[in-house]
C-alpha positions in Angstrom: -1.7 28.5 14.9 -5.0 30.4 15.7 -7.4 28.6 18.7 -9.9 27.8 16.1 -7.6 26.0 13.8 -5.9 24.2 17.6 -9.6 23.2 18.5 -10.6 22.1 14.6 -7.2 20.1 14.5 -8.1 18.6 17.9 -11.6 17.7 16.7 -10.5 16.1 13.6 -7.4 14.1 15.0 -8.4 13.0 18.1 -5.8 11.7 20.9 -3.5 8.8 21.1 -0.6 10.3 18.5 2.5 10.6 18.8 3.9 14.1 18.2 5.4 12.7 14.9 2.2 11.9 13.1 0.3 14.7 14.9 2.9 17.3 13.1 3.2 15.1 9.5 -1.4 14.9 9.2 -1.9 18.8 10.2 -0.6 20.7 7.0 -3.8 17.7 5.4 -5.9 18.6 8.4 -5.1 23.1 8.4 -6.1 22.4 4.7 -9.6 21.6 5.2 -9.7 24.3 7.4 -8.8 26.9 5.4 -11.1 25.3 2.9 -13.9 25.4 5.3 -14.5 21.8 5.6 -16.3 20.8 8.0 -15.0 18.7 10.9 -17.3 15.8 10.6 -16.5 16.0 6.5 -12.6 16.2 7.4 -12.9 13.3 10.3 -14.3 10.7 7.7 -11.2 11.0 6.3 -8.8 10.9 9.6 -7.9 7.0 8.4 -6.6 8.3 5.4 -4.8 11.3 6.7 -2.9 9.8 9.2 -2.0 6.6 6.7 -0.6 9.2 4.5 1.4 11.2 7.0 2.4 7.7 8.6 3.7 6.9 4.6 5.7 10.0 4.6 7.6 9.3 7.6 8.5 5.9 7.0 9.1 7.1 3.6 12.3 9.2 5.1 13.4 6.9 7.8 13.6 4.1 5.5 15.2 4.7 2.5 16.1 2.0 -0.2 20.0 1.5 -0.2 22.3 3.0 -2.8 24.6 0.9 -4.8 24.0 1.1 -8.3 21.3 4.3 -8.8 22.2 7.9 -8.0 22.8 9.3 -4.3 21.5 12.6 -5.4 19.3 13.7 -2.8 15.8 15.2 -2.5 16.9 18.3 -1.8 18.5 19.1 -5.1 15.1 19.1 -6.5 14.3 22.6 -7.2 10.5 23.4 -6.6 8.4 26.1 -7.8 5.3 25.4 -7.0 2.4 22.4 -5.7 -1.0 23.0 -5.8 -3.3 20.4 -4.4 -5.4 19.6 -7.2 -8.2 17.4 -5.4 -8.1 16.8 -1.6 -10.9 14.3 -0.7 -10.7 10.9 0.7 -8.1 10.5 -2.1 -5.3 13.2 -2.8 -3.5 14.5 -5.8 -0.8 17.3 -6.4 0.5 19.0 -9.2 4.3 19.6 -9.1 6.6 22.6 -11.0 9.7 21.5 -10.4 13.6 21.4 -12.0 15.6 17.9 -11.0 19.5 17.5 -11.6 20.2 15.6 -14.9 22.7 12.5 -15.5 24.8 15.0 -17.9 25.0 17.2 -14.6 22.8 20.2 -16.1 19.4 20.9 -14.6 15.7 20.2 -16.2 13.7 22.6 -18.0 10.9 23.1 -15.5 8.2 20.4 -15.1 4.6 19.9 -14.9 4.0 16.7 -12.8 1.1 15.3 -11.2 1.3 12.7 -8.6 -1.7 10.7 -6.9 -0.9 11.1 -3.0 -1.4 7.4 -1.4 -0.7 5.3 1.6 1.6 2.3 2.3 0.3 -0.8 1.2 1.0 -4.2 3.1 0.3 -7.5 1.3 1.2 -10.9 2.2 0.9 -14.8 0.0 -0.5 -17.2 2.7 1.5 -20.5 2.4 0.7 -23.5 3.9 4.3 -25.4 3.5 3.6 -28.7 5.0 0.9 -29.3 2.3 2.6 -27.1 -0.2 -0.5 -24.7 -1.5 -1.1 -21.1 -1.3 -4.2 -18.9 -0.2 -5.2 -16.5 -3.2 -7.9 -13.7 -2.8 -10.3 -12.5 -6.0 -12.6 -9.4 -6.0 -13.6 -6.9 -8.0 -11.2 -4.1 -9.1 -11.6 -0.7 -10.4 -8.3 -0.3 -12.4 -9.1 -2.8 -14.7 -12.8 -1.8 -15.2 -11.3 1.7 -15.7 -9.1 0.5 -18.5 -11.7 -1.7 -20.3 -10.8 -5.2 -19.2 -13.4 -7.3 -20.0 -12.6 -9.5 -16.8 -12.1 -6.8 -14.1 -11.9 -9.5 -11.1 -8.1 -10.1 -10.3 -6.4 -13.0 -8.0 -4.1 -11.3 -5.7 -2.7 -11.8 -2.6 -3.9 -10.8 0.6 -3.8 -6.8 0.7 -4.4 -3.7 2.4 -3.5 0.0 3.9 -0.9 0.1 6.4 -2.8 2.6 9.2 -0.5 5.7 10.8 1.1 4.4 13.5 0.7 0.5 12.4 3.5 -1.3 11.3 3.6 -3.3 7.8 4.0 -6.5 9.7 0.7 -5.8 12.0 -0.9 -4.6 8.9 -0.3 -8.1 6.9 -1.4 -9.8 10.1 -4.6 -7.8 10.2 -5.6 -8.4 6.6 -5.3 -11.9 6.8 -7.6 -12.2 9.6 -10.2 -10.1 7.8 -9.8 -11.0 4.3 -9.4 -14.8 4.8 -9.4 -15.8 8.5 -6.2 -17.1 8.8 -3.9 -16.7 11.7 -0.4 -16.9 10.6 2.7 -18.4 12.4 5.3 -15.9 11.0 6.2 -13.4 8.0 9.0 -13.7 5.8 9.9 -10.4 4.0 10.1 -10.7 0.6 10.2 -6.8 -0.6 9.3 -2.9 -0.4 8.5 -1.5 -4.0 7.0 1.5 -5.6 4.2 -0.1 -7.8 3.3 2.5 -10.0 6.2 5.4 -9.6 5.7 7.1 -12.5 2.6 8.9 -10.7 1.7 7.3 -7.5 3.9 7.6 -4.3 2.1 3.9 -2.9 4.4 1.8 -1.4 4.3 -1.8 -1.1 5.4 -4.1 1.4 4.9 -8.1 0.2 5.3 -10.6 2.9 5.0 -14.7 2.2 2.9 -15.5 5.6 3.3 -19.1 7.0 0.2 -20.8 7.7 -2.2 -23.6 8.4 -4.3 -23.5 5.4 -7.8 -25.2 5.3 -9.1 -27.8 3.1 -11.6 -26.0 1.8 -11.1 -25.0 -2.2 -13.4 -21.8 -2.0 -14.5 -19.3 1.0 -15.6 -15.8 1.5 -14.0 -12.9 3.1 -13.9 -9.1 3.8 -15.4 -6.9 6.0 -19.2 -5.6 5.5 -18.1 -1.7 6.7 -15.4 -1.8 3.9 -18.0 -3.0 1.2 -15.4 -5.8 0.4 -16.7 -8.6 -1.2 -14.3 -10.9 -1.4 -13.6 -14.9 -2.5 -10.8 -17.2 -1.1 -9.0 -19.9 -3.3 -6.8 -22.4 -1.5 -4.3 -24.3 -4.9 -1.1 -25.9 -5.1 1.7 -25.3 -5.6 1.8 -26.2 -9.1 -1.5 -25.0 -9.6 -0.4 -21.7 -9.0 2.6 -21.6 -11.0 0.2 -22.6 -14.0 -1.3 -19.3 -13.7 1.7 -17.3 -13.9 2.6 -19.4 -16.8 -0.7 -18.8 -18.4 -1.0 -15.4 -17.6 -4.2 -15.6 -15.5 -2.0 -14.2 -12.7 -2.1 -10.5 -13.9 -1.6 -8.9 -10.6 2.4 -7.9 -10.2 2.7 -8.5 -6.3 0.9 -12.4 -6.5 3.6 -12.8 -9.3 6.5 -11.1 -7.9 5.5 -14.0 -4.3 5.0 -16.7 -6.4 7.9 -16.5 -7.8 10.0 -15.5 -5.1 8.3 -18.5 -3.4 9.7 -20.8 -6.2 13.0 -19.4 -5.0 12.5 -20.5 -1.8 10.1 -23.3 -1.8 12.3 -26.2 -0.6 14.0 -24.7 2.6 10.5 -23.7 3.9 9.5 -27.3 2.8 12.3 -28.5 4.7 12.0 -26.4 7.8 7.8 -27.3 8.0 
């Protein structure tokens, strides 16, 4: 590494990282530099840089168990080539690659693009001694992009897990700011690829145990985020009626709702 790039990756990445994330954000981070971004250009974007490379670690420290799906591993993907074909605040690559087949020949070789993202950590507030749930609405771009005439969604609480924050602290976090609820404790319910196909995001769903407040509506989100957010405190009941209906259209609020139908009655118990 030359001084200039040493004193461009120092500028842009600041102190206070471990070695590990340091390492995983400066391929991003060299990048900009051979691009000739500037540092203040390629700081704005530090948060997601480091949430990516943090995403990437976890990514191989954690992996999903193998029972039933192949143990083939990574490595047996032949690659030819990746081009980064837009390297902004957001990130996409194009692959050419050849991947072992289930009739153990190889691929012809593919042309894949994926869209680079972060960890994700969202948790369903429940209140169990009163039996209700804490939903959050606001605006959303993938359904104005595909032409939804209603592009507000309910979801749960939701947000980027930060490099070197865990899931947990994240879901804490995002309560706090989206709805200003402290939470007595998490309950894990899963980690899942949302959208695989294309996207490397990563969600982790919590059910957060709470106090929830009386108050039907409220407001949340944080003014430097531009998050404009509204709070809706429901039954039980009344919540189930909208995955029935279908006005719960978001898969992590239905995935918790009903893994909290699952488990409803022991956290009942337990309040």
């Amino acid at each position: 590494m030359s001084g200039a790039e040493a004193r461009y990756l120092a500028a842009v990445l600041g102190e206070g990282l471990s070695d590990e994330v340091r390492r995983e954000a400066a391929g991003e981070v060299l990048r900009g530099h051979a691009q000739g971004v500037p540092v203040a250009a390629m700081a704005a974007r530090r948060h997601m840089i480091l949430a990516r490379a943090a995403s990437r670690i976890a990514a191989r420290a954690t992996p999903a168990p193998v029972a039933l799906r192949s143990d083939t591993p990574r490595e047996a993907v032949a690659e030819a080539g990746c081009e980064t074909t837009h390297d902004g605040f957001f990130l996409t690559r194009r692959y050419r690659l050849r991947h072992p087949r289930f009739d153990g020949g190889q691929s012809p070789e593919l042309l894949r693009e994926v869209f680079v993202a972060t960890d994700a950590a969202l948790v369903l507030p429940y209140d169990p001694a009163r039996d209700r749930v804490l939903l959050v609405e606001q605006f959303r771009m993938g359904p104005y992009g595909r032409g939804d005439p209603l592009p507000w969604l309910l979801e749960p609480v939701a947000g980027r897990v930060d490099g070197g924050e865990t899931p947990e602290a994240c879901a804490r976090r995002e309560c706090v700011e989206e709805a200003g609820l402290e939470l007595q404790r998490l309950e894990k319910i899963s980690s899942h690829y949302c959208t695989p196909g294309y996207s490397t995001e990563m969600f982790h769903l919590f059910l957060g145990l709470c106090d929830l407040p009386e108050a039907r509506q409220g407001r949340g989100g944080l003014d430097t985020e531009n998050e404009d957010i509204r709070t809706h405190v429901i039954g039980f009941d009344a919540a189930m009626a909208l995955v029935a209906s279908g006005e719960a259209n978001n898969g992590p609020l239905v995935l918790g709702l009903l893994w909290l139908e699952r488990e409803r009655a022991r956290l009942r118990a337990a309040a």
